[in-house]
C-alpha positions in Angstrom: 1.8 11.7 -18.7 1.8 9.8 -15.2 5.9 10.2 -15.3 5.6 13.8 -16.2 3.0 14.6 -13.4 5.0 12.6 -11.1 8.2 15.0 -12.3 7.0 18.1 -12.0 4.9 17.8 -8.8 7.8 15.8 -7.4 6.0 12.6 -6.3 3.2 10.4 -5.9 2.2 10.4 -2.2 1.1 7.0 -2.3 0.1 4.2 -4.9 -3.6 5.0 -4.2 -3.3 8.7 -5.7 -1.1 7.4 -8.6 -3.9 4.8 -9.2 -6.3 7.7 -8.9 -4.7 10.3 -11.5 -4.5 7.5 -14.1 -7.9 6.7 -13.7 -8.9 10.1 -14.3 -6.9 11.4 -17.0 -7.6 7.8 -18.3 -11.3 8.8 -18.7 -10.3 12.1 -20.1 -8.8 10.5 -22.8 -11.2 8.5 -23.8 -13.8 11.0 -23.7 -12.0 13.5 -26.0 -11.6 10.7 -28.3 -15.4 10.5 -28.7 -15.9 14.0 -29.2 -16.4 15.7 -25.5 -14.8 18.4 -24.0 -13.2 17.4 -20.5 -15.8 19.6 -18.3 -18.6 18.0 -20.1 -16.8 15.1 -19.2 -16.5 15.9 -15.8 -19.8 17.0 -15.2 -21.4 13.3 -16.6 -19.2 11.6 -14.4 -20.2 13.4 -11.4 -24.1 12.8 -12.4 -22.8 9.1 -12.0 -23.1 8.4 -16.3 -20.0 8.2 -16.9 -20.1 4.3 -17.3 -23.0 4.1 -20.0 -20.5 6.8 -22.0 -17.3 5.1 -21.7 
């Protein structure tokens, strides 16, 4: 997905927002695997949760 991304928006600007955007869809993953949608996802990572889920 990183290589797709990095296709169609044309680049990475830097290492720090590649780092970033696997991080995140990373966690995305992993909460759809255990049953969440990605805005509930969102929303108990932003309530600072997202480590007792993951």
């Amino acid at each position: 997905m990183a290589k797709v991304k990095q296709k169609i928006s044309g680049c990475f600007r830097s290492t720090k927002y590649a780092d970033a955007y696997c991080r995140i869809s990373s966690y995305l993953k992993s909460m759809g695997y255990k049953g969440y949608n990605p805005m509930t996802a969102i929303q108990i990572a932003l309530m600072g949760k997202a480590e007792e889920m993951v």
